[in-house]
C-alpha positions as CSV (number, residue, x, y, z in Angstrom):
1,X,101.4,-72.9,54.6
2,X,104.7,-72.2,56.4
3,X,106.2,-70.0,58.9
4,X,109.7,-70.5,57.9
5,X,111.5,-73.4,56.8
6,X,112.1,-75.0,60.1
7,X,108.8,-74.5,61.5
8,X,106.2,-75.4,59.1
9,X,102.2,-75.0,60.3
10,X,100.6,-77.9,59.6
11,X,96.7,-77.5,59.0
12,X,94.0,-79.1,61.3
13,X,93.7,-82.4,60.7
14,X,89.6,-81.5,60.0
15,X,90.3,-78.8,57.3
16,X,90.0,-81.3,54.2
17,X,88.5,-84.4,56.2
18,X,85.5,-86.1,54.2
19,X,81.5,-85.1,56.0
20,X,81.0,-87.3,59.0
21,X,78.0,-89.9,59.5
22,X,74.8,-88.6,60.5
23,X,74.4,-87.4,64.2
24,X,74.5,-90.6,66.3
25,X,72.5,-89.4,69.6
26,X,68.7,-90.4,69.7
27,X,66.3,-87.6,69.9
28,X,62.3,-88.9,71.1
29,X,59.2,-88.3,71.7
30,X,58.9,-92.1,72.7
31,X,59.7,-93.1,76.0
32,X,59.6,-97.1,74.7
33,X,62.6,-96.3,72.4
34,X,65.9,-94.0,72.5
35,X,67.8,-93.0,75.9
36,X,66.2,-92.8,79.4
37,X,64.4,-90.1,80.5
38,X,66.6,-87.7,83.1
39,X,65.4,-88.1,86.4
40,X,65.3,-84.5,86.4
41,X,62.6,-85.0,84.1
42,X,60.2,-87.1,86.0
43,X,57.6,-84.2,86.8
44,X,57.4,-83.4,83.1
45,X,57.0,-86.8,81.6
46,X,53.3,-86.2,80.8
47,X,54.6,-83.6,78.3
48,X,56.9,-85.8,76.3
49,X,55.4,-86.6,73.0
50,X,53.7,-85.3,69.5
51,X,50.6,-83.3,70.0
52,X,48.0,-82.4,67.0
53,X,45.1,-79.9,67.8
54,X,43.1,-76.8,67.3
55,X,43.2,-73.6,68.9
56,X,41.6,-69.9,68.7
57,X,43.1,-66.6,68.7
58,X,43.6,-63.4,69.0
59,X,44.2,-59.6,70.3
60,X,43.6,-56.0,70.6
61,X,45.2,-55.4,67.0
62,X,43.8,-58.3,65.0
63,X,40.8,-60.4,64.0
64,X,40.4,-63.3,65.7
65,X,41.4,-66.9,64.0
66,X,41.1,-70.3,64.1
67,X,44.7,-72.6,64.0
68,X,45.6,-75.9,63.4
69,X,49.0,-76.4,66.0
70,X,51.4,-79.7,66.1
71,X,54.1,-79.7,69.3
72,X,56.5,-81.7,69.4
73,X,58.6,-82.3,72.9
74,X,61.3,-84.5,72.9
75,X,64.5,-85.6,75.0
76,X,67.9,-86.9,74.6
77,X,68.9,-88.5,78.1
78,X,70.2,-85.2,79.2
79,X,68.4,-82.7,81.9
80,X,66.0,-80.4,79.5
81,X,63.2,-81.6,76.6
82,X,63.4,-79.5,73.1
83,X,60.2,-77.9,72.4
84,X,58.8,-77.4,68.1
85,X,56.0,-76.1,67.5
86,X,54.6,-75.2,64.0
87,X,50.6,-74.0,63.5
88,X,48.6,-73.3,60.2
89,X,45.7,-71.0,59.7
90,X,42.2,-72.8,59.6
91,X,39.4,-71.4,57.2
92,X,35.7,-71.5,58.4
93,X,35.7,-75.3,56.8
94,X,38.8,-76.1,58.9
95,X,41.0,-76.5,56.1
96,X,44.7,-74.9,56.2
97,X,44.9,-71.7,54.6
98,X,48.5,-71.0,55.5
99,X,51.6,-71.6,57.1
100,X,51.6,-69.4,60.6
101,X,53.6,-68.7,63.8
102,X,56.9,-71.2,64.7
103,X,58.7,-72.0,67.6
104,X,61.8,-73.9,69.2
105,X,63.3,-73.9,72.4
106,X,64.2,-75.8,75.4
107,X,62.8,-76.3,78.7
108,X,65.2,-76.6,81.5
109,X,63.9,-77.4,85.0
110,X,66.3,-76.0,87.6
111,X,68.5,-78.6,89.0
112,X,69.1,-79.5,92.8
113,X,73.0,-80.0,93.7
114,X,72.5,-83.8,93.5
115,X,71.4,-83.2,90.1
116,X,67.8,-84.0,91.0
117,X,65.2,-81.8,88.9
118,X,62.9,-79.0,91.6
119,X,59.8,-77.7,90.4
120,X,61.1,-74.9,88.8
121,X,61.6,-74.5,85.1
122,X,63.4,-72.5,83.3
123,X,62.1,-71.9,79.1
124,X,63.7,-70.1,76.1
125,X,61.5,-69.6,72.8
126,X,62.9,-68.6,69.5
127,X,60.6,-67.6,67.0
128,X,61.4,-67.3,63.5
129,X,59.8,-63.4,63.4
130,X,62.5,-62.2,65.4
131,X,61.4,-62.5,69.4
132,X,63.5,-64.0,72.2
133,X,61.5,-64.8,75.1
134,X,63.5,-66.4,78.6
135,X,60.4,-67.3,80.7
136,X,60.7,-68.9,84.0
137,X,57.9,-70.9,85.6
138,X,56.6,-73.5,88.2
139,X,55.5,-76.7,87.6
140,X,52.7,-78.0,89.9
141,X,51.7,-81.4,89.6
142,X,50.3,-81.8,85.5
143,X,50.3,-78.2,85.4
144,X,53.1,-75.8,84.1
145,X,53.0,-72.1,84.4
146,X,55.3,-70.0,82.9
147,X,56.2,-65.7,82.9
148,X,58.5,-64.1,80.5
149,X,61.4,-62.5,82.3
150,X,62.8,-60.9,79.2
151,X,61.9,-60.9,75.9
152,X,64.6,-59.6,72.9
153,X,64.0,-58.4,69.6
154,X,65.7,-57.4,66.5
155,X,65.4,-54.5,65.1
156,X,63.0,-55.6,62.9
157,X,60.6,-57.5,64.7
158,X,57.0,-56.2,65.6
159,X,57.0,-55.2,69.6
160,X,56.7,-57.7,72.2
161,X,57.4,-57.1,75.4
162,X,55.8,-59.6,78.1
163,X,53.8,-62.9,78.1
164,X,52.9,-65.5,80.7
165,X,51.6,-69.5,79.8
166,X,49.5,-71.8,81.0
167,X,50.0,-75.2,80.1
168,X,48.2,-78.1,81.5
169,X,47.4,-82.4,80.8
170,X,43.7,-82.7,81.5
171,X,42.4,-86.2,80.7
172,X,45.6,-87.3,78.2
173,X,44.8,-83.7,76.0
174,X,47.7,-81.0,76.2
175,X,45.9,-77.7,77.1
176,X,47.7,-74.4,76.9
177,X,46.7,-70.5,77.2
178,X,49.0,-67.8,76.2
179,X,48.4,-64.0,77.1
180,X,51.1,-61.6,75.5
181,X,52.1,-57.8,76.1
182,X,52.6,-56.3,72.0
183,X,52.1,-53.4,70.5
184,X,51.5,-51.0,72.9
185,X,49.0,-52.9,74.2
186,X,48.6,-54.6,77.8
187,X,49.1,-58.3,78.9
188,X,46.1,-60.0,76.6
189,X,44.8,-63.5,76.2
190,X,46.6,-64.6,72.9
191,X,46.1,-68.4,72.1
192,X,44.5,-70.8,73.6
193,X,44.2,-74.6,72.1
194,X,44.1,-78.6,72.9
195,X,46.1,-80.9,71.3
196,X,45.7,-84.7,71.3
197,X,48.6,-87.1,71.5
198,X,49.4,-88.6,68.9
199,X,52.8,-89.9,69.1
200,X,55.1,-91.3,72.1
């Protein structure tokens, strides 16, 4: 590849260079092992870990369920934790029946000049049906509390167009309630559930 013959273009030196080595940056849900929790972090330390639990739910346009849910929340030394979290149907016996809703995302609390974390938090969700949701929230001592402040679709998603959460640490359990705005319908409770940690 040339430009003339006194001038040749010489490709980028990654173009034909071999795979690199797997990504060398520690991800946990441990606080004993990897990098140091951000001290922007410190009011959500309770949350970092892997949850299991069981939840209800529910709304206007559907029969209620029961879920099986597993959360995980982990760091990497810098100022925000990466929320997963995968669920699975439960039959009356509470065995799965199949694979249901998926998320990932990031909360970010909002940072003081210093770089010190405040207690506000700002959250993006992802979901693999096609929502969007930037929620921003306040976190009060073990408590977090969260509102959507806009929510995107595609084109082919099912309407969504508000929720607010409610997540809490009573006595070493991860409690959460979601209410959500879909469908024509108003601001209803959702999901509710309590997960046990099992992991960091």
């Amino acid at each position: 590849m040339v430009s003339d013959s006194d001038n040749p273009i010489q490709p980028p030196p990654w173009l034909n260079a071999p795979p690199v080595d797997p990504y060398p940056f520690a991800e946990t849900y441990d606080l004993r092992t990897g990098p140091d929790l951000h001290p922007a972090l410190n009011s959500l330390l309770p949350y970092v870990g892997l949850w299991r639990g069981r939840g209800r739910g529910g709304f206007p346009t559907i029969e209620d369920f029961d879920y099986a849910q597993e959360i995980r929340i982990t760091h990497d030394g810098r100022p925000f934790l990466h929320y997963e979290s995968r669920a699975w149907i439960l039959d009356e016996q509470s065995q799965p029946v199949r694979p249901a809703g998926r998320e990932v995302g990031w909360w970010r609390p909002v940072l003081r000049e210093e770089g010190s974390g405040t207690d506000e938090l700002e959250v993006l969700l992802t979901t693999p049906t096609g929502v969007m949701e930037l929620h921003v929230g306040k976190i009060t001592g073990t408590q977090v509390e969260l509102v959507s402040d806009a929510v995107l679709r595609t084109a082919t998603a099912k309407e969504v167009t508000a929720g607010h959460r409610l997540f809490g640490i009573v006595e070493g359990a991860l409690l959460y309630a979601q209410d959500m705005a879909a469908m024509g319908q108003p601001l209803s409770p959702h999901l509710s559930a309590r997960l046990i940690r099992v992991g960091g």
